[in-house]
N, C-alpha and C positions, 0 to 999 in steps of 0.2 A: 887180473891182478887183485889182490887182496887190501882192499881200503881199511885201515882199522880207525874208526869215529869214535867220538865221546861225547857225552852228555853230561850234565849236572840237571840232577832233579830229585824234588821233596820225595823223600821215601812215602810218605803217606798215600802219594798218587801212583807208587810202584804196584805193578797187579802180577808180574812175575814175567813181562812183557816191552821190550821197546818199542812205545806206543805212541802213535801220532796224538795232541789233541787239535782240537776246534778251540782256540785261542783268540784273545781278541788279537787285533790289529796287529801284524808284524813286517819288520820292513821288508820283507818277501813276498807275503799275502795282504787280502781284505782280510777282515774277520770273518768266523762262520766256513773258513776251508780248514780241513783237516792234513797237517803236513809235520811232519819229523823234523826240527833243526838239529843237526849234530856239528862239532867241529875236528878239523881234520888233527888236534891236540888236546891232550889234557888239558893244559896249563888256558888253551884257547875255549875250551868248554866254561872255565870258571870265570875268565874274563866276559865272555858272554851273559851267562847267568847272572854276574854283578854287573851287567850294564846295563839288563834289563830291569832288575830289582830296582836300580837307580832312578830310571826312568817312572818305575811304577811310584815313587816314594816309600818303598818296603825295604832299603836298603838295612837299615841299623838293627829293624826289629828281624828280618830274614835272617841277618848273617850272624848274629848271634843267637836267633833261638831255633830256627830249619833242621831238620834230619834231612839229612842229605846223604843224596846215593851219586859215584861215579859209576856212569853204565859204558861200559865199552863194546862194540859191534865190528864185528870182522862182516865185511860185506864184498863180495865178489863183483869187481866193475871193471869193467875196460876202456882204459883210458882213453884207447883211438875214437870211441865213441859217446864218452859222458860231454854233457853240455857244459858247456863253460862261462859262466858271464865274465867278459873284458869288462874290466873296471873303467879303462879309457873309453867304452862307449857309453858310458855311464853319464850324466849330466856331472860339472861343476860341481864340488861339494855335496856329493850325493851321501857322503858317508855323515856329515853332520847334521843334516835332516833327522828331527828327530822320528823314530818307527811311523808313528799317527801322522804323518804329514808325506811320507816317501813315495807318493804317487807314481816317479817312474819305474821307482823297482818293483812297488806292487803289481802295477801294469805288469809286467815282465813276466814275474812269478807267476800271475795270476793265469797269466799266459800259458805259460808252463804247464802248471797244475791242470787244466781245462785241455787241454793236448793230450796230456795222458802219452804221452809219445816218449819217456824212458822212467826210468826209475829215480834217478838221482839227478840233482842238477848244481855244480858247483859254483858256489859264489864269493865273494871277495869280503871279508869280514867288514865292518863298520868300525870295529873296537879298535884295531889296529891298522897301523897306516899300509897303505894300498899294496897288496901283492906278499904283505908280511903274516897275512893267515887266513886261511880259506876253512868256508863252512860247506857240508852235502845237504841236501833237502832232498829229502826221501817223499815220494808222491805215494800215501797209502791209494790210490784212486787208478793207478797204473794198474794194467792189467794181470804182470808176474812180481807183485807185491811180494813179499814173503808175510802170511798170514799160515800159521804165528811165524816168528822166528825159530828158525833151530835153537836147542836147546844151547849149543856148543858153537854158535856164531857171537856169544855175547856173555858177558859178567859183569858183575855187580857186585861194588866194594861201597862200606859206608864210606862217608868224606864228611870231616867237618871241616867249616870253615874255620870255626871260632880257634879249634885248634892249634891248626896250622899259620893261624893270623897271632895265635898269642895271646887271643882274650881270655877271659875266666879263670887267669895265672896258671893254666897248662904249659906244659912245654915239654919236649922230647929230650929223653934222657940219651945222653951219645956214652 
């Protein structure tokens, strides 16, 4: 079955690639592992990215000054077989932990990651309430990676926030 995932990220770091990095701290990983967050939505890619940004205190100065790229990835997974984390086995309030503190989903992930035992592993967003949007975490460390990606599994559209938010008195002529 054919997953289509999205991303939001700064064009600056675009290399013509959808590209894991070594990030700090994420409620998935430790720091220092290399993994691909995507979300199973556009609209869940952005809510992402601005909750991160949030988190970092980069909110105000990212979402009005970022070039920003929507990367889209068509990925071939099979459902009967991708991992799935239940949210219900989840601890209490896992989702308002903030990332740096998330110890049981890192545990998990980290889990994951170090397995090396499939490609993709789906988990239950943080941003939105339980079960209402799902992220893939792509493991570059897996053995049939896609190193590169095909050219034609993936595109890349500018996105601005500021835009589509209204700041900078833009606004779309209908």
């Amino acid at each position: 079955m054919t997953f289509t995932l999205y991303r939001v990220q700064k064009a600056k770091r675009w290399n013509g690639q959808p590209e894991p990095g070594f990030c700090r701290v994420g409620r998935w990983h430790a720091g220092g592992r290399a993994l691909l967050y995507l979300a199973e939505s556009p609209a869940l890619a952005v809510l992402e990215w601005l909750k991160s940004k949030l988190a970092a205190g980069l909110l105000e100065l990212e979402v009005g000054q970022a070039e920003l790229l929507m990367v889209r990835l068509h990925l071939e997974l099979d459902p009967a077989i991708l991992p799935t984390v239940d949210a219900a086995a989840l601890p209490t309030g896992w989702e308002q932990v903030p990332n740096i503190h998330s110890e049981a989903t890192q545990k998990l992930g980290n889990a994951w990651l170090a397995g090396r035992d499939s490609l993709a592993l789906r988990v239950p967003s943080a941003t939105l309430p339980t079960g209402m949007g799902w992220n893939v975490l792509l493991n570059p460390a897996y053995p049939d990676y896609p190193t590169p990606f095909p050219p034609e599994s993936f595109s890349v559209m500018p996105f601005s926030l500021a835009y589509y938010l209204g700041l900078h008195g833009t606004s779309a002529v209908v």
